[in-house]
C-alpha positions in Angstrom: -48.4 -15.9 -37.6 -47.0 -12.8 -35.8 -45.0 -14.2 -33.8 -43.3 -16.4 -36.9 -42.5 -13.3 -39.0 -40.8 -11.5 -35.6 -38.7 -14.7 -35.4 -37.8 -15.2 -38.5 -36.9 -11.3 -39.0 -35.2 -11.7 -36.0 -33.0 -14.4 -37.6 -32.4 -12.6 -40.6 -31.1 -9.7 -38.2 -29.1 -12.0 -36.4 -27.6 -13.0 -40.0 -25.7 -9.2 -40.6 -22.3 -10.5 -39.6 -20.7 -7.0 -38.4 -17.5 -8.6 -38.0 -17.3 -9.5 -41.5 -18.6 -5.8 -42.9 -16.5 -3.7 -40.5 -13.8 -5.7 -41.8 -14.5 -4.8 -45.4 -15.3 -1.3 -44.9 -11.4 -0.7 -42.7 -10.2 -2.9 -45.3 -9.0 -5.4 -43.2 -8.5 -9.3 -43.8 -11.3 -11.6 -43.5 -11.5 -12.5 -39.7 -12.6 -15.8 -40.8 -8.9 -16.4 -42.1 -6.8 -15.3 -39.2 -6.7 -15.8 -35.4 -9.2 -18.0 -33.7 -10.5 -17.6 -37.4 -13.9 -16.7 -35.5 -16.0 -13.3 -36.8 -16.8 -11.3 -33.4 -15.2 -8.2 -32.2 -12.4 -9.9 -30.1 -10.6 -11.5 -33.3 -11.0 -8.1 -35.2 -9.4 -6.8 -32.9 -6.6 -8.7 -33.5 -6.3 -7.4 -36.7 -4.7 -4.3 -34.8 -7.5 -2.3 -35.7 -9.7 -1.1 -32.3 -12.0 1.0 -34.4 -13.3 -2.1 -36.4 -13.3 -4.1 -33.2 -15.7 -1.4 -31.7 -17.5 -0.9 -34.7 -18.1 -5.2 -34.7 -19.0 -4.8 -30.9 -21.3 -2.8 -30.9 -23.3 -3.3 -34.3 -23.1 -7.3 -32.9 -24.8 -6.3 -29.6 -27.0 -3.7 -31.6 -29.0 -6.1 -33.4 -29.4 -8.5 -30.3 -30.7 -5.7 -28.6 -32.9 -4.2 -31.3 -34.7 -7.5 -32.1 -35.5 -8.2 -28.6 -36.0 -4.6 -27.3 -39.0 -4.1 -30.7 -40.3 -7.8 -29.2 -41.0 -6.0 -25.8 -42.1 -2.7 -26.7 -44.6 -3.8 -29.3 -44.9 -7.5 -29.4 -47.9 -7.3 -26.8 -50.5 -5.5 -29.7 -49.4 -7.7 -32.2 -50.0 -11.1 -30.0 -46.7 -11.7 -29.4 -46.1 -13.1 -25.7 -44.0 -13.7 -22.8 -43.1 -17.0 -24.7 -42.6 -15.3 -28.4 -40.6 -13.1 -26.6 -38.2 -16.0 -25.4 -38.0 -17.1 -29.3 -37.3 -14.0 -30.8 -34.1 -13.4 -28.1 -33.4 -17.2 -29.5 -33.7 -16.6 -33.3 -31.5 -13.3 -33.3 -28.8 -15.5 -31.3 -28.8 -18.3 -33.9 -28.8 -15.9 -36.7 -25.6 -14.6 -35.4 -24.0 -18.2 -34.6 -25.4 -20.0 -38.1 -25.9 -16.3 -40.4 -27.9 -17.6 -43.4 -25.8 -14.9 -45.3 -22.4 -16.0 -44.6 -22.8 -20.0 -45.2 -23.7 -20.4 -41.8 -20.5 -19.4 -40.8 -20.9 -17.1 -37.5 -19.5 -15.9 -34.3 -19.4 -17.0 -30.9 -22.3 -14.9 -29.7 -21.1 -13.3 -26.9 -21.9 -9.3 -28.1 -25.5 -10.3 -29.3 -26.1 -12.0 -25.9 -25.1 -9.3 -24.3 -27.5 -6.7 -27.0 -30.4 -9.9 -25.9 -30.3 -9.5 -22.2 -29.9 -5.8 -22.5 -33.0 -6.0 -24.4 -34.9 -8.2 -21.9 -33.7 -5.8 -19.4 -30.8 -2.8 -18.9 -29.9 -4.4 -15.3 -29.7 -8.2 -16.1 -27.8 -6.9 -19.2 -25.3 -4.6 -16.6 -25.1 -7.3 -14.6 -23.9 -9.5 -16.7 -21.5 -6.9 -18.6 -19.7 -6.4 -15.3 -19.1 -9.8 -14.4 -17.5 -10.4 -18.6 -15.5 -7.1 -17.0 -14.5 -8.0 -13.5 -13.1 -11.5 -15.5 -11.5 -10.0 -18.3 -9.7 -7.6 -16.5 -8.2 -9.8 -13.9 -7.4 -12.5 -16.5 -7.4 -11.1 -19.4 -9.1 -13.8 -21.5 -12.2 -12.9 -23.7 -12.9 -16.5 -23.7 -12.7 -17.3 -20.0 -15.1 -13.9 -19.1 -17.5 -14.8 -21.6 -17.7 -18.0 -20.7 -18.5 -17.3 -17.0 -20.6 -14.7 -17.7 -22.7 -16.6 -19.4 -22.9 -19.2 -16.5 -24.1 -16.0 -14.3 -26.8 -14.8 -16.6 -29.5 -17.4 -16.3 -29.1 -16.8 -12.5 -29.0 -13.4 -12.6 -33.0 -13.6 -14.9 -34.0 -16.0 -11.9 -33.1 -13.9 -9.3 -34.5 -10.6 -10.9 -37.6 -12.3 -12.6 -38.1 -16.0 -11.5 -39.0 -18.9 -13.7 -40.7 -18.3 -16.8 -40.6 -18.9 -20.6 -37.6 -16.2 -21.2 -35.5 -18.1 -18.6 -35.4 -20.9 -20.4 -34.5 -19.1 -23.5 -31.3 -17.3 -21.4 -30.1 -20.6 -20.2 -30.1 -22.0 -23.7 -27.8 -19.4 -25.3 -25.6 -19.4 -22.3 -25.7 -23.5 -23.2 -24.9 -22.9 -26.8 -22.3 -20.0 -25.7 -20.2 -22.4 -23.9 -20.9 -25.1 -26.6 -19.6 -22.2 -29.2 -16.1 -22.1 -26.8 -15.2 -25.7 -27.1 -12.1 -24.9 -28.8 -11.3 -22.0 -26.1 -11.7 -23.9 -23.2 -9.2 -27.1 -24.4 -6.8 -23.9 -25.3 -7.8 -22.4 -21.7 -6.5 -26.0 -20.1 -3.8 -26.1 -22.3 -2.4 -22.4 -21.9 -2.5 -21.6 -25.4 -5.6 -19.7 -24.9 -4.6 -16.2 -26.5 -5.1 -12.8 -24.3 -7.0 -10.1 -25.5 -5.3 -7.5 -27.5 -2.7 -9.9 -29.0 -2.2 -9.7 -32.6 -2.6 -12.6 -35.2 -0.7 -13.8 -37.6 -2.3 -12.9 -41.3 -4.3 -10.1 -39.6 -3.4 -7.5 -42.2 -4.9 -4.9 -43.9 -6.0 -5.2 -47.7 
């Protein structure tokens, strides 16, 4: 029973779209309306905005981390396991990609992955952020670091942990993470992918 109330608070946290509030408290447009029309930190920052992009970042990543990093610390004297562990870093994901609050409407996931693995661990989640980095900086796609990030982050679990339950939790968000980028990887093929830091068309302020 403990374990299904950490999940399901764990979704509900997952839920708090930050890219929608930080929009409304800069008083920006909807970043459901403009762009990639997708609510993470990337398309707010098209709104021209960097302070609402950071803001979305890292409350995005915040929650990821929170859910997972309570699941460790105190899960164990409440019953919660290895394998509850694995479903809360699962739950807080899917809250962000399918947010009961916002008509299931969500991001991409790529700052609350980032807030899970930190979570799980601060070095699989460095790991990680350096590869999105090293990618983003020589290509200058959000889409194309985030995607191959997330290719590297069940490996990088393995090789720090081995195979266990939270493995298999790791792999499926990076599974659903590349599912989320559909779109981005025909634009990627295609060269219409946009770079980060361009503006969008109808990303104004209210």
């Amino acid at each position: 029973m403990t374990t299904l109330i950490a999940v399901v608070a764990a979704y509900l946290l997952g839920s708090v779209s930050f890219a929608v509030v930080m929009s409304r408290l800069f008083g920006l447009s909807d970043p459901r309306t403009y762009g990639s029309k997708n609510p993470g930190a990337t398309n707010v920052l098209r709104s021209g905005s960097k302070k609402a992009a950071i803001a979305t970042l890292v409350g995005d990543a915040a929650k990821g981390w929170l859910a997972v990093w309570l699941a460790v610390q105190f899960g164990e004297q409440y019953g919660i396991e290895r394998g509850g562990v694995a479903l809360v870093a699962i739950a807080v994901f899917l809250g962000h990609l399918w947010p009961v609050f916002f008509r299931f409407v969500g991001g991409k996931g790529v700052a609350t992955a980032l807030g899970v693995l930190l979570g799980l661990n601060v070095w699989l989640g460095l790991a990680t952020l350096v590869t999105w980095l090293v990618v983003a900086y020589a290509f200058r796609y959000s889409s194309l670091a985030a995607l191959i990030a997330s290719i590297f982050a069940p490996f990088y679990y393995g090789l720090l942990f081995g195979v266990n339950e939270i493995l298999f939790a790791v792999a499926a968000m990076s599974a659903l993470l590349i599912f989320r980028h559909g779109k981005n990887i025909g634009n990627l093929i295609a060269g219409k992918e946009s770079r980060i830091g361009s503006k969008a068309a109808g990303a104004k302020k209210k």
